[in-house]
Biopython code that builds the backbone (N, CA, C, O; Angstrom):
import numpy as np
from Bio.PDB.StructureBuilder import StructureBuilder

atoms = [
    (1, "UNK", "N", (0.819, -1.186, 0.000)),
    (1, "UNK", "CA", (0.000, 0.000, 0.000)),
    (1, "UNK", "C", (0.867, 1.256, 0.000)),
    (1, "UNK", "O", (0.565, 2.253, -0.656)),
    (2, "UNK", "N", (1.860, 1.176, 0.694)),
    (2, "UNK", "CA", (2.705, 2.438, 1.167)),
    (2, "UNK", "C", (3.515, 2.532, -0.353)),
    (2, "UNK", "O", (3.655, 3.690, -0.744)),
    (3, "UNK", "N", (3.924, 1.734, -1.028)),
    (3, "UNK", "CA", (4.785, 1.690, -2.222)),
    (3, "UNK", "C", (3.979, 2.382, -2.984)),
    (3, "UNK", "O", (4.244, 3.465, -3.507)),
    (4, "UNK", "N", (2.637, 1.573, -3.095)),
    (4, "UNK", "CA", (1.456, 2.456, -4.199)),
    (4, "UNK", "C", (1.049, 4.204, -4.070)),
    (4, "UNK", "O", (0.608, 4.977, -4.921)),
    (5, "UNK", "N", (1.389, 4.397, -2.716)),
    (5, "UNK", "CA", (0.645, 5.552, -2.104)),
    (5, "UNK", "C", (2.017, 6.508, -2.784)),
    (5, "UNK", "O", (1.797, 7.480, -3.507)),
    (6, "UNK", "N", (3.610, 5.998, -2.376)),
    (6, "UNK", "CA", (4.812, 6.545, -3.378)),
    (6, "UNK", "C", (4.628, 7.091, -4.453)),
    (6, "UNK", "O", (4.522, 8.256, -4.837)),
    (7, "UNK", "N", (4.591, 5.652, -5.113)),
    (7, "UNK", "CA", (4.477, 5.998, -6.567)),
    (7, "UNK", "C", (3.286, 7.059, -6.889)),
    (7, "UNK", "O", (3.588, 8.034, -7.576)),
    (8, "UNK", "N", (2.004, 6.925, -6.447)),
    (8, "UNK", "CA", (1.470, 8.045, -6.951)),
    (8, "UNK", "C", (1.548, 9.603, -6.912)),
    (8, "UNK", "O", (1.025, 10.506, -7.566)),
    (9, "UNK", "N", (2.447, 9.534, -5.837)),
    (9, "UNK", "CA", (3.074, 10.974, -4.922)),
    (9, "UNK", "C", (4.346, 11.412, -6.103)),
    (9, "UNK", "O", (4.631, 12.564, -6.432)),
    (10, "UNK", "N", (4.904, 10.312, -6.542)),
    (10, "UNK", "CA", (5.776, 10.568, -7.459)),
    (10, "UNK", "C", (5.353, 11.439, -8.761)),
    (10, "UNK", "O", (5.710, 12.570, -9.090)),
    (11, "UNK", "N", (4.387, 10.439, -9.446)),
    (11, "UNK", "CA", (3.354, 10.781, -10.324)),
    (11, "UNK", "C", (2.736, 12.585, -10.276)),
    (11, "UNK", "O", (2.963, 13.675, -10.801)),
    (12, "UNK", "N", (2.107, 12.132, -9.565)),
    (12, "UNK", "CA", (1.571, 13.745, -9.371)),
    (12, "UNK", "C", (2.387, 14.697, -9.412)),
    (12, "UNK", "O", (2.248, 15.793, -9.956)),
    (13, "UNK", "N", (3.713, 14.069, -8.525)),
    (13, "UNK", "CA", (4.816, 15.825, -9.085)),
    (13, "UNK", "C", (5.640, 15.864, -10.109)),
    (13, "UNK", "O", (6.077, 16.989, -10.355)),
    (14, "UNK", "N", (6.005, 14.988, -10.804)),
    (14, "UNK", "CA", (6.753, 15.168, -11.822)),
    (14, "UNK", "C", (6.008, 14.970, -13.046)),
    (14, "UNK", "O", (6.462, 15.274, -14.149)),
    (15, "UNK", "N", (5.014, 14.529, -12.881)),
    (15, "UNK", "CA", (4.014, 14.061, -14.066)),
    (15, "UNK", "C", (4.317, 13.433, -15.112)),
    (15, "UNK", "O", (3.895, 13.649, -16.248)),
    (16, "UNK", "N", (5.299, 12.375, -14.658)),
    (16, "UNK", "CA", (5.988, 10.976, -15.643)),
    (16, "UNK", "C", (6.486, 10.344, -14.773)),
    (16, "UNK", "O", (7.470, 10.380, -14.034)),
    (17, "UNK", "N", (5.408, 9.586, -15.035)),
    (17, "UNK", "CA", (5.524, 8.191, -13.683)),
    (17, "UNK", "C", (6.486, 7.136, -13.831)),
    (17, "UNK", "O", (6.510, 6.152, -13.091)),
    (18, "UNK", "N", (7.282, 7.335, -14.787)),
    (18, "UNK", "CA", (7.927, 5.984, -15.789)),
    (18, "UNK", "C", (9.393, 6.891, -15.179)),
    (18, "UNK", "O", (10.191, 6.282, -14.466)),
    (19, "UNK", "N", (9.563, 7.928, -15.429)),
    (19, "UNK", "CA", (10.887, 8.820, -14.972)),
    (19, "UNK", "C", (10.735, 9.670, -14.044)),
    (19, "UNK", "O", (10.521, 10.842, -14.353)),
    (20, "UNK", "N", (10.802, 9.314, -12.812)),
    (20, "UNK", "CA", (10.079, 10.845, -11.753)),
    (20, "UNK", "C", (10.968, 11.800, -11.902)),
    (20, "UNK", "O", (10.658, 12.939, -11.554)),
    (21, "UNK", "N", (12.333, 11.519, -12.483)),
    (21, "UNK", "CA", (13.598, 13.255, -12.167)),
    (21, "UNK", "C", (13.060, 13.837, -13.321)),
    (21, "UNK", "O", (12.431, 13.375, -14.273)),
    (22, "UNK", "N", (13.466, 14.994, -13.007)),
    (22, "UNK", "CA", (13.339, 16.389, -13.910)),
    (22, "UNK", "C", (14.610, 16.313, -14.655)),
    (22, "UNK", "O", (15.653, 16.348, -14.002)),
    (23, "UNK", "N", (14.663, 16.197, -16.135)),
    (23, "UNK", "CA", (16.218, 16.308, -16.615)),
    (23, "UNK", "C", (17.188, 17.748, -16.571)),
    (23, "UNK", "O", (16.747, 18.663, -17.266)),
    (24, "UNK", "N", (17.862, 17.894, -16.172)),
    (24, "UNK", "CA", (18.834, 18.903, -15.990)),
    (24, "UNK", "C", (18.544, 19.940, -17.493)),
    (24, "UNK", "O", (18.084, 21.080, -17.542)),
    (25, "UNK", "N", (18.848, 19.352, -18.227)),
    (25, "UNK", "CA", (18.945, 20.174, -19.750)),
    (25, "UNK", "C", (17.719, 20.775, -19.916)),
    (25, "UNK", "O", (17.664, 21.851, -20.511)),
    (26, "UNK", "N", (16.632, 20.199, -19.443)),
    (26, "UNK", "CA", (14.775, 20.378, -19.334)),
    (26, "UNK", "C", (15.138, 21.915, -17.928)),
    (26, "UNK", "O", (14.360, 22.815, -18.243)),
    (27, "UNK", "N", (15.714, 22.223, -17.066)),
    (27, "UNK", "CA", (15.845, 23.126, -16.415)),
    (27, "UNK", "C", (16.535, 24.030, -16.550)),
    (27, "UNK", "O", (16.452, 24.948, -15.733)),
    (28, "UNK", "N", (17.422, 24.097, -17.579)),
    (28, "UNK", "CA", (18.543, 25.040, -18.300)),
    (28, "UNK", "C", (17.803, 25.420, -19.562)),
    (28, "UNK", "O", (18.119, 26.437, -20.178)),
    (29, "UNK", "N", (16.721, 24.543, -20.004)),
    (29, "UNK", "CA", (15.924, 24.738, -21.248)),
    (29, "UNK", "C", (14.983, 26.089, -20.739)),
    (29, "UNK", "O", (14.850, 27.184, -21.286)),
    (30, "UNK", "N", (14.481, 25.640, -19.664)),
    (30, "UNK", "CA", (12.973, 26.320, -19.121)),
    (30, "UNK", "C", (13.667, 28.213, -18.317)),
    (30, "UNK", "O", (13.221, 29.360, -18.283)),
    (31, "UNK", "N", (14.816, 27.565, -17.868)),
    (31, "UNK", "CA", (15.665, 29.023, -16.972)),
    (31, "UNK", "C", (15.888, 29.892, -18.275)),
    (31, "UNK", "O", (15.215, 30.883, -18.558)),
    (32, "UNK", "N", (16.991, 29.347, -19.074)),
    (32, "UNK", "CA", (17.203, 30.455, -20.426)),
    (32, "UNK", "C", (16.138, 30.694, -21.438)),
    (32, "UNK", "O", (16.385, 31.566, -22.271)),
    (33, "UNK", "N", (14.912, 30.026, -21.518)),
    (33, "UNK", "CA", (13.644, 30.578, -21.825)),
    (33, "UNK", "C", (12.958, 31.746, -20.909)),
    (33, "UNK", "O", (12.405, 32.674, -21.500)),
    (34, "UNK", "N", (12.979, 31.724, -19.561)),
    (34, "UNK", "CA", (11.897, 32.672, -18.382)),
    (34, "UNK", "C", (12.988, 33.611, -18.703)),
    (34, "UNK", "O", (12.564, 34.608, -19.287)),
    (35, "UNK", "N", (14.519, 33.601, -18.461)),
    (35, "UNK", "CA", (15.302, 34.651, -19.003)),
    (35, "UNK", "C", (15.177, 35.633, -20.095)),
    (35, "UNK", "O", (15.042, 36.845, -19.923)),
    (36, "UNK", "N", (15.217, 35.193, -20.919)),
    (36, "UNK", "CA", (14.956, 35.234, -22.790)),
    (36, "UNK", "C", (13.737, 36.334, -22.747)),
    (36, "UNK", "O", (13.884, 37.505, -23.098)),
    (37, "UNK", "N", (12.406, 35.720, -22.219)),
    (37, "UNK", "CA", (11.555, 36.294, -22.297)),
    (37, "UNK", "C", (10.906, 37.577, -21.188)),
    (37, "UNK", "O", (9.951, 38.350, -21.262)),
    (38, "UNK", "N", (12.048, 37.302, -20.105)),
    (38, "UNK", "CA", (11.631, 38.771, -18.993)),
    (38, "UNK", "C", (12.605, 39.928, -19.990)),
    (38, "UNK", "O", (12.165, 41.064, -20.165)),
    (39, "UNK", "N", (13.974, 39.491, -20.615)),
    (39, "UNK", "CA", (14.651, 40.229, -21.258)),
    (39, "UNK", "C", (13.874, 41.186, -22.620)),
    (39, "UNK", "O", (14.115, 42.359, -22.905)),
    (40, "UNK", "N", (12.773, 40.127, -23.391)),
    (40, "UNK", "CA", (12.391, 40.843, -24.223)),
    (40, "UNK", "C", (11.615, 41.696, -23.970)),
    (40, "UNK", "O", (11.472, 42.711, -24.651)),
    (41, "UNK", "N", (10.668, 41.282, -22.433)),
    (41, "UNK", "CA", (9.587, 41.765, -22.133)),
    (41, "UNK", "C", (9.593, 43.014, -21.602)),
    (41, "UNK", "O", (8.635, 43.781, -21.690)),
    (42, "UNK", "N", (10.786, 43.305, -20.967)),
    (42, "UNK", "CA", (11.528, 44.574, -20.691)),
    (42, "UNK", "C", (12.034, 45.552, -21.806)),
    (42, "UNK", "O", (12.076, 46.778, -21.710)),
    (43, "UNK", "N", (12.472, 44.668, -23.057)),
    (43, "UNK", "CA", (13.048, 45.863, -23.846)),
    (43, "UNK", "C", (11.556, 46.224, -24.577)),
    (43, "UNK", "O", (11.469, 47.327, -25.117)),
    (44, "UNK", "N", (10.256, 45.219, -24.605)),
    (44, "UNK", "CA", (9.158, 45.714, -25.065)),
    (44, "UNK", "C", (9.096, 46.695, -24.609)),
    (44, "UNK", "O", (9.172, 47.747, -25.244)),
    (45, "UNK", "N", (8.892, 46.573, -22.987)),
    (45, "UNK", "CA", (8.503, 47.796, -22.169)),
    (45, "UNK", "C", (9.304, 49.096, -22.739)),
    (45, "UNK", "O", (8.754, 50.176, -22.951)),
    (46, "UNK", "N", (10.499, 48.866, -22.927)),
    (46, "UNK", "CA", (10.953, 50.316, -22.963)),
    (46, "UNK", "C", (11.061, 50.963, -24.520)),
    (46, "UNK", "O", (11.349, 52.143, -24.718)),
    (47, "UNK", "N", (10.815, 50.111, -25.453)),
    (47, "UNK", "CA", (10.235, 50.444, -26.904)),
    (47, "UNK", "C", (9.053, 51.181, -26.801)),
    (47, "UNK", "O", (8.983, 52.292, -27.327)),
    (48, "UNK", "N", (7.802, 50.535, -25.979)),
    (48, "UNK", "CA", (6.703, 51.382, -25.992)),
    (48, "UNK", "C", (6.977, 52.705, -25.130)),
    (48, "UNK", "O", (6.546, 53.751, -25.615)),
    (49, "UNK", "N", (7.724, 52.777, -23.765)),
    (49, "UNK", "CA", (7.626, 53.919, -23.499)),
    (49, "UNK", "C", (8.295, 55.111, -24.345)),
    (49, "UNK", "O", (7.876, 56.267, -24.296)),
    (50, "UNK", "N", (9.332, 54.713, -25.089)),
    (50, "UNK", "CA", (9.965, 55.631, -26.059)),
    (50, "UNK", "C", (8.818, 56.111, -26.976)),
    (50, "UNK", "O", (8.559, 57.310, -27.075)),
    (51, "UNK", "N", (8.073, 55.068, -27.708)),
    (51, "UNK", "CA", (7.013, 55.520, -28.652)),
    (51, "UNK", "C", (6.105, 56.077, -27.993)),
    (51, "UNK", "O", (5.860, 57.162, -28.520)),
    (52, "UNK", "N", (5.292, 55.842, -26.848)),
    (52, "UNK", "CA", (4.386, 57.126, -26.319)),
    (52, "UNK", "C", (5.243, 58.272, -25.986)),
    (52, "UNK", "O", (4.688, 59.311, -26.342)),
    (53, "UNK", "N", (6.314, 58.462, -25.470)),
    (53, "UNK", "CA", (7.128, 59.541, -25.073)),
    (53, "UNK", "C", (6.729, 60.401, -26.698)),
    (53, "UNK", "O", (5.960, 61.335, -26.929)),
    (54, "UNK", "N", (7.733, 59.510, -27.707)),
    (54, "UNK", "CA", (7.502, 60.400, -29.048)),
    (54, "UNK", "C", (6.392, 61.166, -29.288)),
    (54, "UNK", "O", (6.201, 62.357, -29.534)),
    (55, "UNK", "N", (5.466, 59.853, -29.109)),
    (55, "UNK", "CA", (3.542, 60.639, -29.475)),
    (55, "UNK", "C", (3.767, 61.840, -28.820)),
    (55, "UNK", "O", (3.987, 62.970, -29.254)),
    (56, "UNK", "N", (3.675, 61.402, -27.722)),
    (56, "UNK", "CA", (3.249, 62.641, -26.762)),
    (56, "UNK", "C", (3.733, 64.423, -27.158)),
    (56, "UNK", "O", (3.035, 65.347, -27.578)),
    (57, "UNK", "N", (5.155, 64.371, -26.822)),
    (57, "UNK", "CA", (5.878, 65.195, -27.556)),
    (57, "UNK", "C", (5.538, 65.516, -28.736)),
    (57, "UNK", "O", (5.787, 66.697, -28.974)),
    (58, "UNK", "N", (5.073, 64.958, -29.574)),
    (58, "UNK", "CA", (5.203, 65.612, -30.848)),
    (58, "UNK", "C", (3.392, 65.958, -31.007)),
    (58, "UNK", "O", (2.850, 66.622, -31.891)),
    (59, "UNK", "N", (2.934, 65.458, -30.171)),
    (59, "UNK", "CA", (1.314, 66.115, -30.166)),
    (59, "UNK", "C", (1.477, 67.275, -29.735)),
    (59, "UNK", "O", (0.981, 68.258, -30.285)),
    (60, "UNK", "N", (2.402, 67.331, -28.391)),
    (60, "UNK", "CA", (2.600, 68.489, -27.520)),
    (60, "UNK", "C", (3.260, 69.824, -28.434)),
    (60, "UNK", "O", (2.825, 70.975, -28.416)),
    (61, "UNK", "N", (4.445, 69.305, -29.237)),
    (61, "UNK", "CA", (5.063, 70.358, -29.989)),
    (61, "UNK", "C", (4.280, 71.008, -31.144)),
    (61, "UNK", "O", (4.343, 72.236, -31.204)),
    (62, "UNK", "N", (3.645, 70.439, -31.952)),
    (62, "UNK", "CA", (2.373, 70.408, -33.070)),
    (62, "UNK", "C", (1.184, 70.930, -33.152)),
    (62, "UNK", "O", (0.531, 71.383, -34.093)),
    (63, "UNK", "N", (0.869, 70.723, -31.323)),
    (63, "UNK", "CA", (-0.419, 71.092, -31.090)),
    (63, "UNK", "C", (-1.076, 72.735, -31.900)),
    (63, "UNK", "O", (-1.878, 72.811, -32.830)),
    (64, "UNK", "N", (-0.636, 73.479, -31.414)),
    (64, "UNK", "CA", (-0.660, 74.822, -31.968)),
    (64, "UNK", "C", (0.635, 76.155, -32.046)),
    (64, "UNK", "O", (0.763, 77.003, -31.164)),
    (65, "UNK", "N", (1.372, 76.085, -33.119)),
    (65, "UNK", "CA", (2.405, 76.601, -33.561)),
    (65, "UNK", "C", (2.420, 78.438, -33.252)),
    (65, "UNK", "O", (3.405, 79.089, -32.901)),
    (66, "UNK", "N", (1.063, 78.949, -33.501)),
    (66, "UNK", "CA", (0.835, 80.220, -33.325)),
    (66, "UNK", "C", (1.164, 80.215, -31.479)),
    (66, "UNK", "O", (1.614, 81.284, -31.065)),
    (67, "UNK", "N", (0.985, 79.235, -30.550)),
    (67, "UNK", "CA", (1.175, 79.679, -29.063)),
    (67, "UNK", "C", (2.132, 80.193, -28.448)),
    (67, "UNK", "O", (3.033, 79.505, -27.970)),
    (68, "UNK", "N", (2.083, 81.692, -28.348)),
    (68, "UNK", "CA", (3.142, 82.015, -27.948)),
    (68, "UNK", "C", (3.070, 81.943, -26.411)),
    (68, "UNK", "O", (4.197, 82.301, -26.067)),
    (69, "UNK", "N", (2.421, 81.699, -25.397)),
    (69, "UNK", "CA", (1.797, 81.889, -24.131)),
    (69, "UNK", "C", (3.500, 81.321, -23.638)),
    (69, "UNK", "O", (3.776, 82.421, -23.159)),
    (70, "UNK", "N", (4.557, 80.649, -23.440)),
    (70, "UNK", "CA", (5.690, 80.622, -23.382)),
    (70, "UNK", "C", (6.397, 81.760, -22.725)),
    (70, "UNK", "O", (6.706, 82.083, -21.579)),
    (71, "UNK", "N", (6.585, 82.468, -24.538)),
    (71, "UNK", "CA", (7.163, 83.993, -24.016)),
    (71, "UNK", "C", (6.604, 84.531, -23.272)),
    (71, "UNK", "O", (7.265, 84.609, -22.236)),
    (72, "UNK", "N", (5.502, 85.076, -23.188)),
    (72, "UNK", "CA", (4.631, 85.787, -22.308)),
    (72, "UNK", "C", (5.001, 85.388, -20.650)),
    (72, "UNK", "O", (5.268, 86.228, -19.791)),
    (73, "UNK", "N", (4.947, 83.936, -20.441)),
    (73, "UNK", "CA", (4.930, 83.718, -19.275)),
    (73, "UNK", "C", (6.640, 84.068, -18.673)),
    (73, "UNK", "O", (6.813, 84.617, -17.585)),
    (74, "UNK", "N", (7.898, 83.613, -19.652)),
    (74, "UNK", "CA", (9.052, 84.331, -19.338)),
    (74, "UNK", "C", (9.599, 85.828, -19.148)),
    (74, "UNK", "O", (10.626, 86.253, -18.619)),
    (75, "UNK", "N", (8.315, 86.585, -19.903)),
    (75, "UNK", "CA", (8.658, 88.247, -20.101)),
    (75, "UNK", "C", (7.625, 88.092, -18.686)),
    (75, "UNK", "O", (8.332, 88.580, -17.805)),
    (76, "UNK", "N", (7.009, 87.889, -18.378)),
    (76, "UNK", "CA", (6.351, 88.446, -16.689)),
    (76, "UNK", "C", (6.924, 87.777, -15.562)),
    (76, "UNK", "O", (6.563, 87.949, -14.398)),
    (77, "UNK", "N", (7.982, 86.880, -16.014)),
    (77, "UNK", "CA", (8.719, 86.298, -15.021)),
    (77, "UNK", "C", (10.253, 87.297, -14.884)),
    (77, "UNK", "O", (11.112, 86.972, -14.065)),
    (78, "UNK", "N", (10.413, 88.392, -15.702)),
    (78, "UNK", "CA", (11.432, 88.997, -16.033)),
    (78, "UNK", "C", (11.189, 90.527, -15.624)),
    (78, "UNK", "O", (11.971, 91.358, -15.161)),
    (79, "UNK", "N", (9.976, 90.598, -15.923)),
    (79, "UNK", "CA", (9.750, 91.658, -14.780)),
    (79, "UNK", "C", (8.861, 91.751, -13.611)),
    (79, "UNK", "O", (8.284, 92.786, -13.278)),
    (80, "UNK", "N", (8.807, 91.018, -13.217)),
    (80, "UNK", "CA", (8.861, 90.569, -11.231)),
    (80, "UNK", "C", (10.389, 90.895, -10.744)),
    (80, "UNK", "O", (11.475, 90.473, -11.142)),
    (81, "UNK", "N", (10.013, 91.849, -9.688)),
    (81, "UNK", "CA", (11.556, 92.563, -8.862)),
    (81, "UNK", "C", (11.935, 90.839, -8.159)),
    (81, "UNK", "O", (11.152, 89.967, -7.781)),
    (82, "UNK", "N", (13.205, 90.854, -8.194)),
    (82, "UNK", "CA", (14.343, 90.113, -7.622)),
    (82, "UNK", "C", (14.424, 88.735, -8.591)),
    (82, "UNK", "O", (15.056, 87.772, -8.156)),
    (83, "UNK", "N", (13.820, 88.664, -9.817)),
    (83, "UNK", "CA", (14.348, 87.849, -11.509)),
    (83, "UNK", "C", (15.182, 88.701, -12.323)),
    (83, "UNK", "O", (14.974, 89.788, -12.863)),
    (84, "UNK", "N", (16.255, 87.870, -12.270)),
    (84, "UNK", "CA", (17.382, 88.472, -12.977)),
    (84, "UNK", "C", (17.312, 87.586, -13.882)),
    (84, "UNK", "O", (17.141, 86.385, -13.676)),
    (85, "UNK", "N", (17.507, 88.410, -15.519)),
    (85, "UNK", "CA", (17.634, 87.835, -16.778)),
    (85, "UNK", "C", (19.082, 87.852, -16.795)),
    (85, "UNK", "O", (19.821, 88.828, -16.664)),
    (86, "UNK", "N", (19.609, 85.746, -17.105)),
    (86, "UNK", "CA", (20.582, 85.674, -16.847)),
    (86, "UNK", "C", (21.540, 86.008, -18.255)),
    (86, "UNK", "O", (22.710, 85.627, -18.290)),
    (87, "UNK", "N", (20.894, 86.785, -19.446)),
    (87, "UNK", "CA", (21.644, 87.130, -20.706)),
    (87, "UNK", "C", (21.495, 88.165, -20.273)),
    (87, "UNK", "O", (21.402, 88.688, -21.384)),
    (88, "UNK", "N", (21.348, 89.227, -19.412)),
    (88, "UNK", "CA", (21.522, 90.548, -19.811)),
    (88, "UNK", "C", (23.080, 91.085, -19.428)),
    (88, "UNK", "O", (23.766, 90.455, -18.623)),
    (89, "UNK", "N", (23.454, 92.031, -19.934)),
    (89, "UNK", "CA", (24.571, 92.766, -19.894)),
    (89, "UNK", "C", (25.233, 92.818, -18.503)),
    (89, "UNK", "O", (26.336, 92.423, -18.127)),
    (90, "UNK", "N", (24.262, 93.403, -17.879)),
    (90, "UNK", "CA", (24.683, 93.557, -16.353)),
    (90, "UNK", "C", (25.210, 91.962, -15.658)),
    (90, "UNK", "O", (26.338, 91.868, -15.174)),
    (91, "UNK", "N", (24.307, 90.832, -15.684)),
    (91, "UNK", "CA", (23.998, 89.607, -15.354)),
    (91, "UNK", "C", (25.915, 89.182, -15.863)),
    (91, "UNK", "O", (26.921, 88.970, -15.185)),
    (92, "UNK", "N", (25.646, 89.225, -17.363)),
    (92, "UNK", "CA", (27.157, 88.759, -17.519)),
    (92, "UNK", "C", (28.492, 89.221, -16.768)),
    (92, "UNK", "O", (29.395, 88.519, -16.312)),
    (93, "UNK", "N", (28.319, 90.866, -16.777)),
    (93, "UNK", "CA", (29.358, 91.340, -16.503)),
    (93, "UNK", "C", (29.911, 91.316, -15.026)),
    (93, "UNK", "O", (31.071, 91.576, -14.707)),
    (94, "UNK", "N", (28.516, 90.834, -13.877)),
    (94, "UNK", "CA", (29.085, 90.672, -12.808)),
    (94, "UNK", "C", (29.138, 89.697, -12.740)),
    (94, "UNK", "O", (29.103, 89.569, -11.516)),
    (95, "UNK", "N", (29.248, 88.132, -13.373)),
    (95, "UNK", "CA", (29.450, 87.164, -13.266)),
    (95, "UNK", "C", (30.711, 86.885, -13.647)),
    (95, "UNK", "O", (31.506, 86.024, -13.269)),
    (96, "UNK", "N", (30.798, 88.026, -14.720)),
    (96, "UNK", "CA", (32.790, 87.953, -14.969)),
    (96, "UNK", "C", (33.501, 88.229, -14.099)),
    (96, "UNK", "O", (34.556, 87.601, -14.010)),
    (97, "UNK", "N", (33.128, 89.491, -12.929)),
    (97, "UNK", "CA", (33.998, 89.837, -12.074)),
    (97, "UNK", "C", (33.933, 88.596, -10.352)),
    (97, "UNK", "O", (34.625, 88.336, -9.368)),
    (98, "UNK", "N", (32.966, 88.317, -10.807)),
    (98, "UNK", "CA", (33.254, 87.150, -9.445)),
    (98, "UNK", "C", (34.280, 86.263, -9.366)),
    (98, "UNK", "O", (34.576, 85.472, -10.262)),
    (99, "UNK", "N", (34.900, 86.387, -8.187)),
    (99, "UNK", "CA", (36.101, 86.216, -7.937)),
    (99, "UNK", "C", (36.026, 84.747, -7.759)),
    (99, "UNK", "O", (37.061, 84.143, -8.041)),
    (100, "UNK", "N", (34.712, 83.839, -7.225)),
    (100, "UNK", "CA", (34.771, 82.362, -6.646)),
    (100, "UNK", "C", (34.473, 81.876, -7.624)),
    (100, "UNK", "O", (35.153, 80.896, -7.928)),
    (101, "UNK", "N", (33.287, 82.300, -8.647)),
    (101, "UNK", "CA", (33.316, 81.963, -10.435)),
    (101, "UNK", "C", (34.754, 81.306, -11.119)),
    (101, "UNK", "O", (34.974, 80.209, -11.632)),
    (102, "UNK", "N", (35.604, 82.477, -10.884)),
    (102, "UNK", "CA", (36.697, 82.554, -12.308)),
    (102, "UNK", "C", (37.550, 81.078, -11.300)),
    (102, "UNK", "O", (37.884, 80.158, -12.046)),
    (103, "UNK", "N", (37.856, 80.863, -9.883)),
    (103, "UNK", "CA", (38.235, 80.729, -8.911)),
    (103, "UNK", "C", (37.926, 78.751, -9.456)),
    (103, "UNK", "O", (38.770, 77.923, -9.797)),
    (104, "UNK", "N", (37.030, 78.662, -9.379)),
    (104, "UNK", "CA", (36.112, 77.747, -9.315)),
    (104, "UNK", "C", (36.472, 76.969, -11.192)),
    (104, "UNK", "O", (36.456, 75.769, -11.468)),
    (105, "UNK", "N", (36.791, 78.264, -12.269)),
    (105, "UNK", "CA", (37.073, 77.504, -13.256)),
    (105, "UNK", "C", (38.344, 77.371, -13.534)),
    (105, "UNK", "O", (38.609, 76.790, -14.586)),
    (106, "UNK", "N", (39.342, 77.808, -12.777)),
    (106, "UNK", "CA", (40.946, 77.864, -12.380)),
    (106, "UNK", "C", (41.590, 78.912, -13.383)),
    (106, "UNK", "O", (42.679, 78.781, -13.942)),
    (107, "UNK", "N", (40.394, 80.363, -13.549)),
    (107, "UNK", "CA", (41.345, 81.720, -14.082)),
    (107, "UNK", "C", (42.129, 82.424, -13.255)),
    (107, "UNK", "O", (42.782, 83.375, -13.684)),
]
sb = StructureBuilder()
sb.init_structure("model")
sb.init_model(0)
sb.init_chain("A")
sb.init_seg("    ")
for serial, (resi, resn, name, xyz) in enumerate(atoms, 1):
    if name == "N":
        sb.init_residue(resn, " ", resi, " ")
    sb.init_atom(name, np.array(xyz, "f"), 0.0, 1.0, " ", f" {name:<3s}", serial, name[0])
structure = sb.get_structure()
């Protein structure tokens, strides 16, 4: 009884009752397959996020060409007291004379 009760215990987990081991090459088969395929499944992933990134962007850039609302929002950010426009004349010229600047790029 106990032999029979084995063998079927065998059976049930390997599901070849005639060979109960798992062949080695059958587990190097099945590992570099789950490998193979988390590898592709990942570079899927990051193919599609590149292609919605693109969409997106280029809906975003396309959308309406006349919008200047951009500038607008940088020219009222430029004149609010204590925004310094970092191209202006002044901006450069005391950035030339800073001493921890030039210091810092070894002039």
């Amino acid at each position: 009884m106990f032999k029979k009760l084995a063998k079927q215990l065998k059976a049930s987990k390997s599901g070849n009752e005639y060979f109960p081991m798992d062949s080695p090459v059958d587990d190097v088969k099945t590992e570099t397959k789950k490998t193979f395929l988390k590898g592709l499944s990942r570079h899927a992933l990051n193919l599609y996020e590149r292609k919605t990134d693109i969409t997106n962007f280029t809906r975003l850039a396309l959308s309406n060409p006349e919008n200047n609302s951009h500038n607008e929002i940088v020219d009222e950010l430029f004149h609010k007291e204590g925004v310094v426009d970092p191209f202006s004349d002044d901006a450069l010229f005391s950035l030339s004379e800073n001493q921890r600047f030039l210091k810092d790029l070894g002039l």
